[in-house]
N, C-alpha and C positions, 0 to 999 in steps of 0.2 A: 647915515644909518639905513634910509631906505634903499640905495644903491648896494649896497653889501647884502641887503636883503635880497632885491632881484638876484644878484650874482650867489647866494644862496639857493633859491630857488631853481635858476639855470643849473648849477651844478647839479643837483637832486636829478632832473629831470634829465642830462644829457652823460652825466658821468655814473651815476646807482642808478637809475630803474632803467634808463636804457642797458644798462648790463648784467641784468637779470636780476637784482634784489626784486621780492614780490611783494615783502612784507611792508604793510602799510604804517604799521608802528613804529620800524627802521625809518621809512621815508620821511614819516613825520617828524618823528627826533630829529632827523639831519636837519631838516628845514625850520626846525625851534634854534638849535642852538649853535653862535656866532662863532665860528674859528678862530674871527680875526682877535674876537679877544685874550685865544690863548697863544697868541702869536707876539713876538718883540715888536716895536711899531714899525721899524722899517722896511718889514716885510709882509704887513696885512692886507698891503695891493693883490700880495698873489696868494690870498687866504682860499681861493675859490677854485684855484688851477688844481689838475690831477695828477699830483706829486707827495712827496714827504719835504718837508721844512724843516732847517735847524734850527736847536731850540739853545739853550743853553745847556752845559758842561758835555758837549760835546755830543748832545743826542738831537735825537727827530722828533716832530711830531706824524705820524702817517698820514700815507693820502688818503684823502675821505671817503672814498672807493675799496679801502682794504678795509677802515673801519666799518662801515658799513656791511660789508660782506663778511665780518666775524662777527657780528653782532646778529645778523642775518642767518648765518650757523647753528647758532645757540636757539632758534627757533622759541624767543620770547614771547609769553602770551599777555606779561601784564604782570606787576605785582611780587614778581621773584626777587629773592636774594641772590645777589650774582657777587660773586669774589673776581677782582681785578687785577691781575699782576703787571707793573710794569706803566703805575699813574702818569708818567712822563708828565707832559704838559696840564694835565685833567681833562682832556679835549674827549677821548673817548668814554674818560666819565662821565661827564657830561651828559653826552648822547643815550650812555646806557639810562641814568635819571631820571629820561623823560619817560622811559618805559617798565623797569624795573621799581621796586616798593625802598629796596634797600642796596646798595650801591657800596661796599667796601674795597678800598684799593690801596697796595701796595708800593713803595717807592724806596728803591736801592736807594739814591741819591740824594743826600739829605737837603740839597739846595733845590733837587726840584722839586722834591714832597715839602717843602715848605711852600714855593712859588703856587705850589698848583692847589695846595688847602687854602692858601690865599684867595686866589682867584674864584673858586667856586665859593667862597663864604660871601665874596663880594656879592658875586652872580646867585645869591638866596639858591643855592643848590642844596638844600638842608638834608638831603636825603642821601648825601656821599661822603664817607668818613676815609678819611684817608693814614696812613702809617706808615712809619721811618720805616724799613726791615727788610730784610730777606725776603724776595718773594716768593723762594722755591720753598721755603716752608710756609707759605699761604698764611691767612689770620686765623687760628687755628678757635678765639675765643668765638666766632662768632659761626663759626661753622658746625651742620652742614650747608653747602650751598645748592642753590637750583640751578644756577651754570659757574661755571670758572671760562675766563677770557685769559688767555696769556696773551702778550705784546711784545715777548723774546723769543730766541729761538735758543733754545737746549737740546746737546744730545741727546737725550732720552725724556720724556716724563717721568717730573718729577712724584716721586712714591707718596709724597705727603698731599701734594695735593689731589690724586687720586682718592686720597683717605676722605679728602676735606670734601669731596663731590655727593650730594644727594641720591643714595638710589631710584633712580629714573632720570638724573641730572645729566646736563651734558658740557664737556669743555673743549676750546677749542684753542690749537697750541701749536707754534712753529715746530719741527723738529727735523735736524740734521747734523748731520757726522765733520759738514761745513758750517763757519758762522754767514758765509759766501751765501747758500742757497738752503732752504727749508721745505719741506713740505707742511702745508697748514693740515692738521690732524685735528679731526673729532671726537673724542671719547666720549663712549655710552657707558654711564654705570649700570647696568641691569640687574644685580643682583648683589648681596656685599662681600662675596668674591671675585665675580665677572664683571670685565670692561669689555666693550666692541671697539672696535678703533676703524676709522675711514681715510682715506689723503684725500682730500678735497681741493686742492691749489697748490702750486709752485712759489714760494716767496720767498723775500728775502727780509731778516729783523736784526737788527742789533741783538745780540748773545744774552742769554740769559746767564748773568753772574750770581753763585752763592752756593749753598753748600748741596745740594742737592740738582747744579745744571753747572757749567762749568766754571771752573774753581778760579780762575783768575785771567787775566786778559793773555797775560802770557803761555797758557793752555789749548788758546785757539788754535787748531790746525788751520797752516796759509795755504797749502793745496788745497784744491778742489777734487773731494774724496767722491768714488761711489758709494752711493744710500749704504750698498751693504753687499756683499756675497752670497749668494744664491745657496740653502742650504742644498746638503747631499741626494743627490736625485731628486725627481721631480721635473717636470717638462722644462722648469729655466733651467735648473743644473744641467738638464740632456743638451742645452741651445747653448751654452756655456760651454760644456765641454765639446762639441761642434764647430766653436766658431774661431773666427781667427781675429783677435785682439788686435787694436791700435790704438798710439795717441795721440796725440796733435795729427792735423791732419796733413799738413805739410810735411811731416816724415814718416808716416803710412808707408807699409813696405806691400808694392803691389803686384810682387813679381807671382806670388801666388795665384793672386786672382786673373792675372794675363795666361797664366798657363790653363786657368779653367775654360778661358774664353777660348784659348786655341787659334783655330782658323777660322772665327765667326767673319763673315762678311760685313752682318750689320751689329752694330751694340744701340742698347737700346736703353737709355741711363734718363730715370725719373727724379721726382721730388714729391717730397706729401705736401707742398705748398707753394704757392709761386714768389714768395717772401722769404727765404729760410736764410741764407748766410750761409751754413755750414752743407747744406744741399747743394748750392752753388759751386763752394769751393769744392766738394769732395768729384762734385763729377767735371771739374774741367782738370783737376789732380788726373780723375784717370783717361779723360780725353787726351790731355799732354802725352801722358804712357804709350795710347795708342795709336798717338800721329807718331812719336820718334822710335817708337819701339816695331809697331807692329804694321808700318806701312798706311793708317787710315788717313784716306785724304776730303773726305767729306766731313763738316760740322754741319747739320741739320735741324733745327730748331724748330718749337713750335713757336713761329713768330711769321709775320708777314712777310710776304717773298720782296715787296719794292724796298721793304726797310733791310731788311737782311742783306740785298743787294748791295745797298750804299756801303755795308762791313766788308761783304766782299770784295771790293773793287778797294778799300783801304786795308785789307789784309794780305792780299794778290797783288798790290803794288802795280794796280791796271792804271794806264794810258786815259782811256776815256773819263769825262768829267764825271763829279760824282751830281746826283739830281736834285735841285734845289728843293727840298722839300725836309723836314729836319725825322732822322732816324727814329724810328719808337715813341714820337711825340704824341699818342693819342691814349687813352683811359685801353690797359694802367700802365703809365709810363715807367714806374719802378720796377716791372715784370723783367727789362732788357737792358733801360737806362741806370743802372747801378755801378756800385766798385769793383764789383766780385767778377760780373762781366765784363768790363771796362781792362781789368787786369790782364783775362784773357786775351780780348781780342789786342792788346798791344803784346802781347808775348807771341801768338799767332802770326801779327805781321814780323816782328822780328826774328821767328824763326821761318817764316818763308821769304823773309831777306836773302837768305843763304845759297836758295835754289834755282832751279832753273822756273820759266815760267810753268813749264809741262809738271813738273815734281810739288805745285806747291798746292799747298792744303785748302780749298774751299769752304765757305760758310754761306749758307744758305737759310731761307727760310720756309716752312713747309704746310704754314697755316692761308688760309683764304677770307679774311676780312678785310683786308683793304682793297675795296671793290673799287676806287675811285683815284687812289695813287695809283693802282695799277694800269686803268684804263689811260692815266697821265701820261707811263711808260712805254703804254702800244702805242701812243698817237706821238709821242718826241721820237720814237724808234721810224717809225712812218716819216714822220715827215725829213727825217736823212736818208731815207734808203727808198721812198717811194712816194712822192707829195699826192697825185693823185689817190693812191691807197688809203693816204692818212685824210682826204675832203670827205673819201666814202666812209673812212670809220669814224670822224668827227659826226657824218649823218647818223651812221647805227648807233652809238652809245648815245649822241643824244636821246632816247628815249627814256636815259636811264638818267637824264641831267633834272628834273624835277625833285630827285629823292635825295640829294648830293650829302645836303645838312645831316641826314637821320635815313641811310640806306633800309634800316629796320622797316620802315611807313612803307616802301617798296611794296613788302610784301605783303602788308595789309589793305594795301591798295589795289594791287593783284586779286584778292580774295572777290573784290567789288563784282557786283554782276554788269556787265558791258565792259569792263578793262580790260583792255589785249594787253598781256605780258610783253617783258622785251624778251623772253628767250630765242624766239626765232632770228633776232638782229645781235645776240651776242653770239650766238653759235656759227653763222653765216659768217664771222670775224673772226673767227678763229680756225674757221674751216677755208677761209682767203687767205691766210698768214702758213696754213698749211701744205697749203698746194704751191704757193713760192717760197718753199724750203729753199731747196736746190738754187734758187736766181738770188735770194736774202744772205743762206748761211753763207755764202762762198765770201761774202763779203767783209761777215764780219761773225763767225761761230755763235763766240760769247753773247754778242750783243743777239743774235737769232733766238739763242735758247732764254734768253728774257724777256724778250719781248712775246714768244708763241706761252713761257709761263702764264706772264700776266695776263693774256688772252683765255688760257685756260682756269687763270683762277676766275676773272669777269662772268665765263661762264658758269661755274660753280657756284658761285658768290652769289649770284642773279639767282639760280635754282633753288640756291639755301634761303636766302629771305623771304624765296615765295613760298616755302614752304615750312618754315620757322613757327608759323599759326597754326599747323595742322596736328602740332604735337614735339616733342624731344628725339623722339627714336629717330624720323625721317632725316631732320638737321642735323644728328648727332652722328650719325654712322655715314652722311652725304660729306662731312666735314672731315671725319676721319678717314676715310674713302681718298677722297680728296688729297690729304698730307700722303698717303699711302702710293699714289699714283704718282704724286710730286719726290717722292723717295725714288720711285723708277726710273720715274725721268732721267734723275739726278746719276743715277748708277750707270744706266744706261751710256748718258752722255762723256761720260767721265773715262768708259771704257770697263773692259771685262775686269780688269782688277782693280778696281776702284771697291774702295772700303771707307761704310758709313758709320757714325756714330749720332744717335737720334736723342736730342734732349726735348721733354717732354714733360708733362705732369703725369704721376704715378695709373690714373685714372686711365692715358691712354697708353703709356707701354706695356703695362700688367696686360697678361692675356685676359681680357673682356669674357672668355667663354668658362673664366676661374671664378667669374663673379658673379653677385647680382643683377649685373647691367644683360647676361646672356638670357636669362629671365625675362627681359622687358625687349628682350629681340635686337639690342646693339651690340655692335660690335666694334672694336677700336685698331689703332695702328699695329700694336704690341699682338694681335691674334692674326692680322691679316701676315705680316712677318713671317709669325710662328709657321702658317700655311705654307706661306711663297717657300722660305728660306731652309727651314726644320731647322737642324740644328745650326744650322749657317747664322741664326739668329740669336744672341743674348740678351735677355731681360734684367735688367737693374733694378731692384725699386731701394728708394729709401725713405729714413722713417724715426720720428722722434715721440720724445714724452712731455716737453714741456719745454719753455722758453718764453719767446717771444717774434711775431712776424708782421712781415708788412703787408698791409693789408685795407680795404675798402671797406664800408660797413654795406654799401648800395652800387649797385652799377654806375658809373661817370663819377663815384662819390671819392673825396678825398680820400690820398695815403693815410692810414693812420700805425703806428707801431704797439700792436694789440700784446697782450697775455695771451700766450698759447695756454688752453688749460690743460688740465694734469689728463693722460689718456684713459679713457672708462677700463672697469675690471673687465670686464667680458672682449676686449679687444688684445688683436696681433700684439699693440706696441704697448700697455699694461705686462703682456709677458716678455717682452725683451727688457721692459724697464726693472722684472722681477730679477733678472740676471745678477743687474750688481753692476754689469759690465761698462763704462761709461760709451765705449765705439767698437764697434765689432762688423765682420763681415761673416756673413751665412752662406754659402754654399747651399744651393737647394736641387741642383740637377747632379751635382757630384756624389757619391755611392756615401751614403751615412750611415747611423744607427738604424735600420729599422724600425725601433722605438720613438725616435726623434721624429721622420717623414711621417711616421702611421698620426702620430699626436698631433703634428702640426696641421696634418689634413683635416682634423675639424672644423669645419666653418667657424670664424671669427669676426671681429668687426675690426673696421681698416678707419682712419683718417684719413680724409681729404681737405685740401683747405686751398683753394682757388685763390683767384685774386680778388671776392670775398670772404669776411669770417663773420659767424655772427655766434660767438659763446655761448648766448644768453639762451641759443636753441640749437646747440652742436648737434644731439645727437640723431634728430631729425637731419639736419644740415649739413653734415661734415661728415660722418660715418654712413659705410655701405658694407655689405658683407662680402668674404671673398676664403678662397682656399689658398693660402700664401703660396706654398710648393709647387703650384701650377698655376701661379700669377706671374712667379719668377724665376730665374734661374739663380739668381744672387739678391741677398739682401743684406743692404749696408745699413749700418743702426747707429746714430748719433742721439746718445741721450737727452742731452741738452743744448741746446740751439738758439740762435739771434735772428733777429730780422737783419737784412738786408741795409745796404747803405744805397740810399738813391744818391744820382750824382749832382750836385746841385746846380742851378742854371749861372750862377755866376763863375763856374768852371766853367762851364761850357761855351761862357762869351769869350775867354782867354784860348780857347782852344783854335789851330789854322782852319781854312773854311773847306778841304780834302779829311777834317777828321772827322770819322762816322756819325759822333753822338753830338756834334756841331751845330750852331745854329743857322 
């Protein structure tokens, strides 16, 4: 008993209030009353995990994280009558009990409305009455109520129990046009004609059966329906009739949006998260398009250049060994080591199977954090092409070998009064590798233009940490800068027709001068482009309402597969989700409604979602403001969306020791 107890308590502490319940009368209930009791016995070991459990005649009991957050809805002060629909187990009765005066609940199912008045009579619940019946007509004897709780999802709210709600009462209630997915809904009775209604969550419940939600099991729609069609005019219906529709995203017809791009040199294809799934797929869908369709031989990522390298040398079908060091292994590994990636880069090498070595597609990387793989790269490049060169640069980064573990202390070490920085021995190293181009590249191109990278990220790398304490702007636009000058490189080297495609998080291919970040004086990839390039350049961003993502709670901190929550009113993707539309592509540079561009130019609030998420403080955290029409040139809208599959490490022991994500 006292062990179930801790594991109680834990739960409380790490699954509800770490996820934003605030309410202390919620926490408490959780932490008075025993799950495992409403649980069969051979499953009350995992009474504590954050899940739904089966229970008997073929239902759940929810995870204690949804219950909680709908009890936490109803904004309980103490002492209320609350009506129940949907007693399942009694477990969320229960909980209500400990804070409620009066407690009545509902049960379709007459084995489990028996099971569960059992249990709580055992459990001295005296304060929870429960009934056989219909729940979509509520208990009408005892009504009205100060909240109603639903625990199914029905089409519509039901009419009767709106009647049964207390003016000034509130109830909270799955609802969707799927039994698949729901939105949790709030109803305010205000006045005894007027209800307010809110979406609060993305969920999914078992169907509310009965004569007022849906009528029999055999009525459920098995598609996965949009919420709804965007009524006649109105800024969704303008983005609706604007946009070009698709569904699945593997049969997306992209011939449209290749003819907006034209003759862009660079494409420039985001994500609102570094976790999505369907982000993933949609932009290596139209990377593919753009390698076989329209000549691009660059993939560019924001990911580190030694790790990227190891891809490129397995998608290039290069000669030289690949670097013992394992690809994308550092915080956050799921960012690169995934399925969705993984898919790609073997379709890559197998379509540059076909080619010659001059015709085949590169992958690169264009980020600058790996200060110390890289410097691994100048000194093994060194010591083949020039052993004395490589004793001198073994001397210069030594300076930089005390900070190896936590490059970050570098720079706070730097700030120290009497520390000589290492910039003058990282740049003297990069300016030696520069001046023996001509005597290096001749010998080996490829291997030259990798090794003067990683000397130039060394240098950046060094500059960013030391200046990482001074503020965000400096780091933030030295970083961006940085990828920006690694894009030129890359064009450069490749020759004048060489054509890039840049994946990136929404944050930096969105023009920065569209946003709030122009304000705090940064600037990102996607505005420097817009500069170099004009219209040589296309913007992608894309953009969802709800799912779920992979994601960190803390920096170095465990994967975890979060709740994306439902996107604020006042934000871009609130109004694409207003549409109806479930995937859609926006055109924003191409000649539209007048009506449509003048509307969309009011500043809105955007999603961003890193490889941290922290719900419990999104809109501090995750949203920034921005003008969409001059963030992007295109915007793709997937309404609902998954996290990512990371790849597991026991694939990765099976895999030969030439394959990228390898150990």
């Amino acid at each position: 008993m006292k062990e179930y107890s801790k594991h109680r308590s834990g739960m409380v502490a790490s699954q509800i209030a770490a996820r934003g319940v605030r309410s202390e009368l919620v926490l408490q209930a959780m932490r008075d009353v025993p799950r495992e009791k409403f649980l069969p016995e051979s499953l009350r070991e995992f009474a504590y995990e954050d899940t739904p459990l089966p229970i008997d005649a073929e239902q759940t009991i929810s995870q204690p994280y949804i219950v909680a957050f709908m009890i936490d809805a109803l904004d309980l002060e103490g002492g209320e009558r609350v009506l129940e629909i949907g007693a399942g187990s009694g477990y969320a009765a229960a909980v209500l009990s400990r804070i409620a005066g009066e407690v009545f609940t509902v049960e379709r199912i007459g084995q489990l409305a028996e099971k569960a008045a059992s249990i709580l009579a055992d459990m001295k619940y005296g304060n929870v009455h429960v009934l056989h019946g219909d729940g979509t007509l509520g208990w009408d004897q005892h009504a009205p109520y100060d909240a109603i709780i639903v625990a199914a999802g029905g089409p519509e709210i039901p009419k009767t129990l709106r009647r049964q709600l207390k003016v000034g009462g509130r109830m909270v209630i799955p609802v969707g046009t799927s039994h698949r997915t729901q939105e949790l809904v709030r109803v305010t009775r205000v006045s005894e004609d007027e209800y307010e209604t809110e979406d609060i969550a993305d969920v999914r419940f078992v169907p509310l059966l009965g004569e007022e939600g849906w009528k029999s099991e055999a009525e459920l729609p098995e598609p996965l329906q949009p919420r709804r069609r965007p009524p006649d005019g109105g800024l969704a219906g303008l983005i609706a009739s604007g946009a070009q529709e698709f569904g699945d995203i593997d049969r997306a017809d992209l011939m449209a949006l290749l003819e907006r791009i034209g003759n862009a040199r660079v494409v420039l294809i985001g994500e609102a998260s570094h976790g999505t799934s369907e982000f993933y797929r949609m932009r290596e869908k139209v990377t593919r398009a753009l390698i076989t369709a329209k000549g691009f031989n660059i993939v560019a990522i924001e990911g580190d250049w030694p790790d990227a390298a190891r891809i490129d040398r397995y998608v290039r079908h290069m000669e030289y060994p690949a670097t013992e060091w394992t690809a994308f292994a550092r915080f956050p590994t799921w960012m690169w080591r995934n399925n969705e990636t993984h898919d790609f880069v073997d379709w890559l090498r197998e379509y540059n199977g076909a080619l010659r070595q001059s015709e085949r597609t590169a992958f690169h990387g264009l980020d600058m954090y790996s200060l110390y793989n890289s410097i691994r790269s100048v000194l093994q490049y060194l010591d083949d092409v020039d052993s004395k060169a490589a004793e001198l640069a073994r001397h210069r980064y030594g300076c930089l070998s005390p900070w190896e573990a936590d490059p970050a202390t570098y720079g706070h070490a730097a700030m120290v009064t009497g520390y000589e920085n290492c910039e003058r021995e990282v740049v003297e190293m990069l300016r030696d590798l520069l001046r023996k181009q001509s005597e290096y590249a001749q010998k080996d191109g490829e291997r030259f233009l990798d090794a003067v990278q990683n000397a130039k990220l060394v240098a950046a790398a060094e500059r960013y940490y030391r200046i990482m304490y001074y503020g965000s702007r400096a780091s933030w636009n030295l970083r961006d800068s940085h990828m920006f000058e690694t894009l030129k490189t890359l064009l450069n080297h490749y020759g004048e027709t060489s054509k890039a495609v840049i994946w990136a998080h929404n944050s930096h291919i969105g023009d920065a001068s569209a946003t709030e970040m122009s304000a705090r004086g940064e600037h990102n990839i996607g505005q420097l482009c817009r500069t170099e390039f004009g219209d040589g350049a296309y913007l992608i961003g894309l953009g969802t309402y709800a799912g779920t993502v992979a994601a960190a709670s803390e920096w170095d901190g465990p994967m975890e597969i979060k709740d994306v929550r439902p996107s604020l009113q006042e934000s871009y993707e609130f109004l694409f989700h207003e549409t109806g539309i479930p995937n859609l592509m926006l055109p924003l540079r191409q000649a539209q409604p007048p009506e449509l561009i003048n509307a969309l130019m009011r500043p809105r609030l955007q999603r961003a979602i890193g490889v941290i998420y922290r719900p419990e403080t999104e809109l501090a955290s995750h949203y920034f403001q921005t003008v969409l029409p001059r963030q992007f040139d295109e915007y793709i809208w997937l309404d609902r969306t998954r996290a990512v599959t990371p790849l597991e490490s026991a694939t990765l022991q099976g895999m030969p020791d030439t394959y990228p994500f390898g150990i």
